[in-house]
RODO-2510 file (C-alpha; in nm, 4 decimals, decimal comma):
residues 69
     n   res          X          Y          Z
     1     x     2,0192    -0,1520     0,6636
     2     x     1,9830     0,2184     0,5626
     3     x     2,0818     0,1149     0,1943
     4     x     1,7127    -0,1008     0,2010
     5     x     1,5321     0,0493     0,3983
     6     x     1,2972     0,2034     0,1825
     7     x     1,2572    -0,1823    -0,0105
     8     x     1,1420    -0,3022     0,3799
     9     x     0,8595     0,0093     0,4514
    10     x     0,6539    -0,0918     0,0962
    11     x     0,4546    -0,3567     0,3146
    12     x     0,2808    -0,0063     0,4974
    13     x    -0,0362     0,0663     0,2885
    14     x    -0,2875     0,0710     0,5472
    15     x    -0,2379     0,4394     0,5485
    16     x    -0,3708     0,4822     0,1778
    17     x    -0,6718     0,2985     0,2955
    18     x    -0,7899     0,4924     0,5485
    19     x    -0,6961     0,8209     0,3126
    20     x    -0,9501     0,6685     0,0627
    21     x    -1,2153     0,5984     0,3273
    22     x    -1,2183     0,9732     0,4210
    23     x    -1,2192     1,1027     0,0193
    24     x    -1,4913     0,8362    -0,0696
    25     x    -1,7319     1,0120     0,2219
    26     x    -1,6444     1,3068     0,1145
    27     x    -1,7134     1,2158    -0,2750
    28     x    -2,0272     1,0001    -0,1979
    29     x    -2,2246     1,3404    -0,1210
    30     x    -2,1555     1,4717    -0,4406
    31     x    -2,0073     1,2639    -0,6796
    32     x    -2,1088     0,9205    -0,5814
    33     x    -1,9651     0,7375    -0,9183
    34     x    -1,6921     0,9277    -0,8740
    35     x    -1,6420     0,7722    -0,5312
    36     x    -1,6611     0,4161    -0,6338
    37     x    -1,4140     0,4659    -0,9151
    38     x    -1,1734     0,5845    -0,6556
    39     x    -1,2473     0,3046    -0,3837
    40     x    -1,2272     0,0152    -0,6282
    41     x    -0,9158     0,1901    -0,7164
    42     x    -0,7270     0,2424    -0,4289
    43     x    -0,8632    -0,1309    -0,3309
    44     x    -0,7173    -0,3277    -0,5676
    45     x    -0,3753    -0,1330    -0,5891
    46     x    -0,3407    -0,2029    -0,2195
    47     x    -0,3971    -0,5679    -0,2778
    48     x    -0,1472    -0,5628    -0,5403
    49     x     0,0786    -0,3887    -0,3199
    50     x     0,0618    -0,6820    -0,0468
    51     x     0,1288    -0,9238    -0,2564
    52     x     0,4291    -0,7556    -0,3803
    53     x     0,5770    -0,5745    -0,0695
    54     x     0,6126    -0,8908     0,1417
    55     x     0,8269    -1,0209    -0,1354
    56     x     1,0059    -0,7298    -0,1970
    57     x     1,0312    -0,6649     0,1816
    58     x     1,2120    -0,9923     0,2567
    59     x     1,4315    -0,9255    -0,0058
    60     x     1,5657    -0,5930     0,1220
    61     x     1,6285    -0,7678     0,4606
    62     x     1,7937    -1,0430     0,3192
    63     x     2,0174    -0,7649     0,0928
    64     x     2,0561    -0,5815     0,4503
    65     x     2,1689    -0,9224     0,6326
    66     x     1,9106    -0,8644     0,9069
    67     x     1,7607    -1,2625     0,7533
    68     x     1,9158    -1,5534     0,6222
    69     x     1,8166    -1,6134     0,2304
***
């Protein structure tokens, strides 16, 4: 399991979110444009990333033999 591990913690971007929630307040007093570029940004990337990292996820377990393929 240690070999994939990394492969089976990709599905974890909620973190980024809340990161970007805390720069874009702290942007939208200042830069505002700047602030949407960022959010729209860090939005889509995570949305990519879901997609991906639940694929890529089950993989890694499967490679561990925690799941049958």
């Amino acid at each position: 399991m240690q070999k994939y591990l990394g492969l089976t913690l990709l599905p974890h971007s909620g973190v980024s979110l809340v990161f970007t929630g805390i720069i874009c307040a702290t942007l939208a007093a200042t830069r505002p444009d700047l602030a949407a570029i960022v959010k729209g940004t860090i939005a889509a990337a995570a949305v990519i990333n879901e997609i991906i990292a639940v694929i890529v996820a089950k993989k890694g377990f499967e490679l561990a033999g925690e799941i049958a393929g």
